[in-house]
C-alpha positions as CSV (number, residue, x, y, z in Angstrom):
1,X,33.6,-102.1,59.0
2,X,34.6,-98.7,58.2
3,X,37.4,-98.4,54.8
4,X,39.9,-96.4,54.7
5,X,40.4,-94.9,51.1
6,X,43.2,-93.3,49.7
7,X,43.1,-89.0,49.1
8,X,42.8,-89.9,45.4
9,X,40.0,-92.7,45.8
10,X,38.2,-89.6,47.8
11,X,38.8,-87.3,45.2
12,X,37.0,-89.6,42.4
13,X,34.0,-90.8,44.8
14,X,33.5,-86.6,45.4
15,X,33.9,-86.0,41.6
16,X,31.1,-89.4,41.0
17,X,28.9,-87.9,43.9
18,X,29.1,-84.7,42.5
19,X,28.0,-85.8,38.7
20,X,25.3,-87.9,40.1
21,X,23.9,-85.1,42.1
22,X,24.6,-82.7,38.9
23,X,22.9,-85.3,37.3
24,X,20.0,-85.7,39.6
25,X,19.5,-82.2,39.7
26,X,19.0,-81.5,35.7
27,X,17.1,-84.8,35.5
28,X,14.2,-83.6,38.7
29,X,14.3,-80.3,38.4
30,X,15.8,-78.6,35.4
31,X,14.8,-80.3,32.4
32,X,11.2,-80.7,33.7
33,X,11.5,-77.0,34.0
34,X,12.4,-76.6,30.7
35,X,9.6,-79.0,29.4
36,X,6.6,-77.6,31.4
37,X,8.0,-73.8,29.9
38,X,7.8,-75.3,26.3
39,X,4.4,-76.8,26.9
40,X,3.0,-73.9,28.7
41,X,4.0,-71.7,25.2
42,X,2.6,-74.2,23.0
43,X,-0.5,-73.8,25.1
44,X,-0.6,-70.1,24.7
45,X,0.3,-69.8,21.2
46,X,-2.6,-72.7,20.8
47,X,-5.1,-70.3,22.5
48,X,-3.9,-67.2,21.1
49,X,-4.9,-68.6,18.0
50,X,-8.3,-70.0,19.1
51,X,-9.1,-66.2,20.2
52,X,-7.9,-64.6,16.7
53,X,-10.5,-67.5,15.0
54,X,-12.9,-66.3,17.9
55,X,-12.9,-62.8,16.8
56,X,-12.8,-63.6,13.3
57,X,-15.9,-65.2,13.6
58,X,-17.8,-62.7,15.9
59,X,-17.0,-60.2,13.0
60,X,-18.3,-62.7,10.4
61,X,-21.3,-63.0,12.3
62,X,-21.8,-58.8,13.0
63,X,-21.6,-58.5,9.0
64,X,-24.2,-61.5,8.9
65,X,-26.6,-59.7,11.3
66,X,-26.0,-56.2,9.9
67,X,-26.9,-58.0,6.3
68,X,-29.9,-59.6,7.6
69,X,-31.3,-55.8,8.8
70,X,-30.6,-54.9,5.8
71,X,-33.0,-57.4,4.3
72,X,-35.6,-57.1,6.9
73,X,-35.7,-53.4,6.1
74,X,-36.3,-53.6,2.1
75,X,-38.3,-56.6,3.1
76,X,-40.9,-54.4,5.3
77,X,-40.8,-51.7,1.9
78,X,-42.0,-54.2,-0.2
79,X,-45.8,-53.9,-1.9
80,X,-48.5,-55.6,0.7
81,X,-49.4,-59.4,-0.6
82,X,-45.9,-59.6,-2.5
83,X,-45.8,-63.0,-4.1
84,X,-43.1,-64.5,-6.3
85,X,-44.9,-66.3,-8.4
86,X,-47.6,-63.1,-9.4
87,X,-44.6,-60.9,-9.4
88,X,-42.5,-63.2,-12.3
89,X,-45.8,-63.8,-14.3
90,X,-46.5,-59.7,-14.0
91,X,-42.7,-59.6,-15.3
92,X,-43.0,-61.4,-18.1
93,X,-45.9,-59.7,-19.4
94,X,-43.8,-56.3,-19.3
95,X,-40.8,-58.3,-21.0
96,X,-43.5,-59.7,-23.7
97,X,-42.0,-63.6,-23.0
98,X,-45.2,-64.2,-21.0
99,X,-47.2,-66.4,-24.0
100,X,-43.2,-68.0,-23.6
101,X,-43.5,-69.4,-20.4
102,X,-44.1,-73.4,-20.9
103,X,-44.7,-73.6,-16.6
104,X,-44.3,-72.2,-13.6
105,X,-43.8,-74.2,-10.3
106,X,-43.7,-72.3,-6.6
107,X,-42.0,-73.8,-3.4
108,X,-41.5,-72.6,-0.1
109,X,-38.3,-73.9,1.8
110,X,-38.8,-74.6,5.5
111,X,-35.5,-73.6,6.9
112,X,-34.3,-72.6,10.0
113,X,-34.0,-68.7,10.5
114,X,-36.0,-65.6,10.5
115,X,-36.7,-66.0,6.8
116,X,-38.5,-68.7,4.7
117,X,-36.7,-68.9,1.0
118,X,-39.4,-68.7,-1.5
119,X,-38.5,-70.6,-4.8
120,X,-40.4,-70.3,-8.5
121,X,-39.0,-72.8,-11.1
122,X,-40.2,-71.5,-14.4
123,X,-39.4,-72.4,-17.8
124,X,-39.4,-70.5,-21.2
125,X,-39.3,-72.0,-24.3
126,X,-38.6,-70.5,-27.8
127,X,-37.4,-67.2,-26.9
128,X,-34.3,-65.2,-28.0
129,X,-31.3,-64.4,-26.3
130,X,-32.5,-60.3,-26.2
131,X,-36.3,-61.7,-24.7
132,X,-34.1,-63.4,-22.0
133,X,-32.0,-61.0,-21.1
134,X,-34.8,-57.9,-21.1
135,X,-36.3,-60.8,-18.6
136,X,-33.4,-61.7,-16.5
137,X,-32.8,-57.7,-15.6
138,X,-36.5,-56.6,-14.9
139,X,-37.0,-59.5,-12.9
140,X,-33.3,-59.3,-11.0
141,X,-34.4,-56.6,-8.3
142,X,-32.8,-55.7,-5.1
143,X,-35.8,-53.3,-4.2
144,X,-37.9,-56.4,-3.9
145,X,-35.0,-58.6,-2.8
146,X,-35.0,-61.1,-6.0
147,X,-32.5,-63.0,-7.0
148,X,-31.9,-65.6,-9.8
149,X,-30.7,-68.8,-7.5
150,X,-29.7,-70.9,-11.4
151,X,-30.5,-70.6,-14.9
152,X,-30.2,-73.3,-17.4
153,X,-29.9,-72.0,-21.5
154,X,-29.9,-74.3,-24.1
155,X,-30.2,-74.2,-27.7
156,X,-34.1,-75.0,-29.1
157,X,-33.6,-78.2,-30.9
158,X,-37.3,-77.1,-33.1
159,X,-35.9,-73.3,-33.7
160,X,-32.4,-72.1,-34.8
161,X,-31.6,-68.8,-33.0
162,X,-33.5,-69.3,-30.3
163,X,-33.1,-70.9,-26.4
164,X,-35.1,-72.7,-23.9
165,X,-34.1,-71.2,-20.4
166,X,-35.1,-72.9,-16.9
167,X,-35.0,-70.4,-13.6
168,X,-34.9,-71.1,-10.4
169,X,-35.9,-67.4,-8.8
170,X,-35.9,-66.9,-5.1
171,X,-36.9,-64.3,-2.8
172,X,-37.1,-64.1,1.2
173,X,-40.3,-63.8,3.1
């Protein structure tokens, strides 16, 4: 059964076929064109920045390695038999706040690296603010790589004018 249709029934079943396949045609091929582009630039701006973040980091961790030379090198300069605690107590005998010192505890840190942290807590009592800071700057020495990790001052309940300081001094072995 074959229909005959009319030259302007043709003409609208050509336009309809055409739109459909117009249709069809953005639907399976260009839009998923279009898609997959935007997704594949997402994808490179993502990486892009996961390689700035790379580099970042490997130049973080050059200055980290360079530093840690560093150390090693004033490390090997140091006296023979350097020890924290001998070197604050020999310290405060220079800075005359050694009969000041009410105790003195040592720790070693077992962390992971090429370096153990060694800690002295200390604690001076009755002392002025120009004992503690003639202290503080003889005992702060990069030749011997020593640092002040935290200090504690208060006022001495007992004495007016003078402080009771805690330290927490660390060095690298």
């Amino acid at each position: 059964m074959i229909m005959k249709l009319a030259r302007r029934e043709k003409y609208f079943v050509s336009v309809a076929a055409l739109f459909i396949a117009i249709f069809f045609l953005f639907q399976f091929f260009i839009f998923p064109f279009f898609e997959a582009r935007r997704r594949v630039k997402r994808g490179v701006s993502a990486k892009e920045d996961n390689l700035k973040e790379i580099a970042r980091l490997s130049s973080e961790y050059h200055r980290y390695q360079r530093c840690s030379q560093g150390i090693k090198q004033v490390l090997a300069k140091r006296k023979k038999g350097f020890t924290l605690f001998s070197f604050l107590e020999g310290t405060a005998g220079d800075a005359g706040v050694k009969a000041y010192i009410k105790y003195m505890k040592p720790s070693i840190s077992t962390g992971s690296g090429p370096y153990q942290e060694s800690l002295v807590e200390m604690k001076l009592e009755e002392i002025t603010l120009h004992q503690l800071i003639g202290y503080l700057y003889r005992i702060e020495s990069p030749d011997n790589v020593v640092n002040i990790k935290r200090i504690s001052i208060k006022e001495n309940k007992k004495k007016p004018g003078y402080i009771d300081a805690i330290l927490q001094v660390l060095t690298f072995k």
